[in-house]
C-alpha positions as CSV (number, residue, x, y, z in Angstrom):
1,X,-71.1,-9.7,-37.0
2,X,-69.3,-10.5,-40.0
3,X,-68.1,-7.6,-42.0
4,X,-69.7,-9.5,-45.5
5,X,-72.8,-9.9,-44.1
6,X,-72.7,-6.2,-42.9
7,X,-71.8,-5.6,-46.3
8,X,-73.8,-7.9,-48.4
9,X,-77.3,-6.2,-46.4
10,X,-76.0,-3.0,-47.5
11,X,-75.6,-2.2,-43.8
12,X,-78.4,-3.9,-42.4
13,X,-80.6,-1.9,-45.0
14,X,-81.2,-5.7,-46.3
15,X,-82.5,-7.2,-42.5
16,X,-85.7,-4.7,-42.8
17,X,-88.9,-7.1,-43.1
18,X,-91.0,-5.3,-45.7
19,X,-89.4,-5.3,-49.2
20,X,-85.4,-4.6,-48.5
21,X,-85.0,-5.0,-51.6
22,X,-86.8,-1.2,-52.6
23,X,-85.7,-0.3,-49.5
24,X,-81.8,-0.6,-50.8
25,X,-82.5,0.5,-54.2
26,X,-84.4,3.8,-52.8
27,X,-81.5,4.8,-50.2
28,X,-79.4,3.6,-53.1
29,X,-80.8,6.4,-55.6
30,X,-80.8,8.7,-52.6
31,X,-77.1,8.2,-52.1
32,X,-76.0,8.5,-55.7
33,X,-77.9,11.5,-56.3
34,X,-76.3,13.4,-53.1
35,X,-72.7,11.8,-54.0
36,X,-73.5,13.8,-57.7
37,X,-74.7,16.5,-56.3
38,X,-72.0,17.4,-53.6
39,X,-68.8,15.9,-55.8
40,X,-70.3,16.2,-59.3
41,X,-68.8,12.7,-59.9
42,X,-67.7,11.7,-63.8
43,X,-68.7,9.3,-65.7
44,X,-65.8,7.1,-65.5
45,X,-65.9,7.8,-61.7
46,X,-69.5,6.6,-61.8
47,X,-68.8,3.0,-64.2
48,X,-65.5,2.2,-61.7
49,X,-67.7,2.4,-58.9
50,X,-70.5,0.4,-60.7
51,X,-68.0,-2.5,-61.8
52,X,-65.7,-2.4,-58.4
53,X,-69.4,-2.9,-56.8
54,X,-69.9,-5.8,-59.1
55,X,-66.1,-7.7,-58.9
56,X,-66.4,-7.0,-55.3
57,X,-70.3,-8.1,-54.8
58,X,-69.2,-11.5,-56.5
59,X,-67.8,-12.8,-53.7
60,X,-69.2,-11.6,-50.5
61,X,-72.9,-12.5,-51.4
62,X,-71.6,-15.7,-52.7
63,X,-70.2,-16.2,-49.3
64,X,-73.2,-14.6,-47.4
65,X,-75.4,-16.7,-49.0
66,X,-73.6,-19.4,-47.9
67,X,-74.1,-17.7,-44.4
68,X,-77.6,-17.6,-44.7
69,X,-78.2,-20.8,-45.8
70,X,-80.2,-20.1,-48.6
71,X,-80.4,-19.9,-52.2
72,X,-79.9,-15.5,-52.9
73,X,-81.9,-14.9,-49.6
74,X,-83.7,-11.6,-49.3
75,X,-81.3,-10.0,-47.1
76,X,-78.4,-10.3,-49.5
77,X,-78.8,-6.1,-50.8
78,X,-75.6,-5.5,-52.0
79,X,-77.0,-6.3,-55.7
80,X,-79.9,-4.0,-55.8
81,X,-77.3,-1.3,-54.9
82,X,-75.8,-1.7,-58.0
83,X,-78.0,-2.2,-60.1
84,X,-79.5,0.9,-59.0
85,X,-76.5,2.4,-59.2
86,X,-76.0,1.5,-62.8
87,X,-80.2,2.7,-63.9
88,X,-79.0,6.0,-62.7
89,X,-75.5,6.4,-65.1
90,X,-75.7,9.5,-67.2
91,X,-78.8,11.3,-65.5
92,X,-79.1,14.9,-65.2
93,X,-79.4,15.7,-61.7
94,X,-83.0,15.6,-61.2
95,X,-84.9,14.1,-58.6
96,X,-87.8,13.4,-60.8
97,X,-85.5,11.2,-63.2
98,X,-83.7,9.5,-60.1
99,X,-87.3,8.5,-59.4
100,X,-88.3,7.0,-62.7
101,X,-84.5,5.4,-62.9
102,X,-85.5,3.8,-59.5
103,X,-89.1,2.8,-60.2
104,X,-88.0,1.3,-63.8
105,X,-85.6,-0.6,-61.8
106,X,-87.3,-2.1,-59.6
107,X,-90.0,-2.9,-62.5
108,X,-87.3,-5.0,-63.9
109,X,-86.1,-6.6,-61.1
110,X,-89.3,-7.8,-60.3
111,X,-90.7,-8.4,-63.4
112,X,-87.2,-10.3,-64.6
113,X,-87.9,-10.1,-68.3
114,X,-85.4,-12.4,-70.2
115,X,-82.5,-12.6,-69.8
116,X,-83.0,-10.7,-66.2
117,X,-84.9,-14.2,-65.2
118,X,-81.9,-16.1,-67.0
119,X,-79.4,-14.8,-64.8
120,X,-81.4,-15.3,-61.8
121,X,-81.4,-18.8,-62.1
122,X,-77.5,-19.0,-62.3
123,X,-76.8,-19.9,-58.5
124,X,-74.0,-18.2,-56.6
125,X,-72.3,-14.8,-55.9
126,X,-72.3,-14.4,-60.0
127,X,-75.8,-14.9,-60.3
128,X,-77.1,-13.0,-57.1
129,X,-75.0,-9.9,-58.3
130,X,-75.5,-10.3,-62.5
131,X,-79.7,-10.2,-62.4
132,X,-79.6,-6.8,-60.9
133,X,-77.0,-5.6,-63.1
134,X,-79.4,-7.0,-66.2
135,X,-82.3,-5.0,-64.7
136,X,-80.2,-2.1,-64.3
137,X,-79.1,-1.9,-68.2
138,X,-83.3,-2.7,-68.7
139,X,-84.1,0.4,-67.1
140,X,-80.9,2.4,-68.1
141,X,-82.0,1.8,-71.6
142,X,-85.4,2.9,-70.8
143,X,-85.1,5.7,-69.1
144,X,-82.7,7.1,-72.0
145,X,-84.7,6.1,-74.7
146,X,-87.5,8.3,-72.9
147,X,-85.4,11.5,-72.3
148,X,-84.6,11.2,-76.0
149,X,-88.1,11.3,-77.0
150,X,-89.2,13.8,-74.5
């Protein structure tokens, strides 16, 4: 196997059959939380993660797509990570918060409000990676906005 196609399905997590997709995001959120948790990771540890995803999602699900031989093909997870990853940026560590962050999330991503729909249409690794990351900031925003007025 290919090591971008191992990484592009966010270690097979993408080749499950029923919504991979939600699967990746929730064992995303799962992830991030215990990584916070056990390393109490900063801020700027957090965004250099989030954009070194992004830089280095680019490419391999460009190239996995490619692979597949189909337009950002269901398998391709790596984007859903983070964006995930990016809904969860300056959350206390609480599960019930990494549970809205990941249920607004995936709200976004499925709903694609503009411009998350925009950048789905660009084709490639740019556009593959960039929707998520739209959908992230959606529900980043969000989720904020709520803890302020709650």
């Amino acid at each position: 196997m290919k090591i971008r196609l191992l990484l592009a399905t966010f270690f097979n997590v993408g080749r499950f059959p029923l919504a991979p997709g939600t699967l990746a995001s929730l064992v995303t959120a799962a992830i991030f939380y215990a990584a916070n948790y056990l390393f109490h990771l900063s801020i700027y540890t957090q965004i250099a993660a989030i954009v070194l995803l992004f830089l280095f999602g680019i490419p391999v699900a460009g190239k996995a797509e490619k692979d597949f031989g189909r337009q950002d093909p269901h398998q391709i997870v790596i984007d859903e990570v983070a964006g995930q990853m990016l809904s969860l940026l300056w959350l206390p560590l609480s599960i019930p918060l990494y549970g809205a962050g990941f249920l607004l999330f995936r709200f976004f991503d499925i709903l694609k409000p503009f411009p998350v729909g925009a950048a789905d249409r660009i084709h490639g690794g740019f556009g593959i990676m960039l929707d998520d990351i739209v959908a992230g900031l959606y529900a980043l925003g969000v989720l904020h906005l709520l803890i302020a007025l709650f």
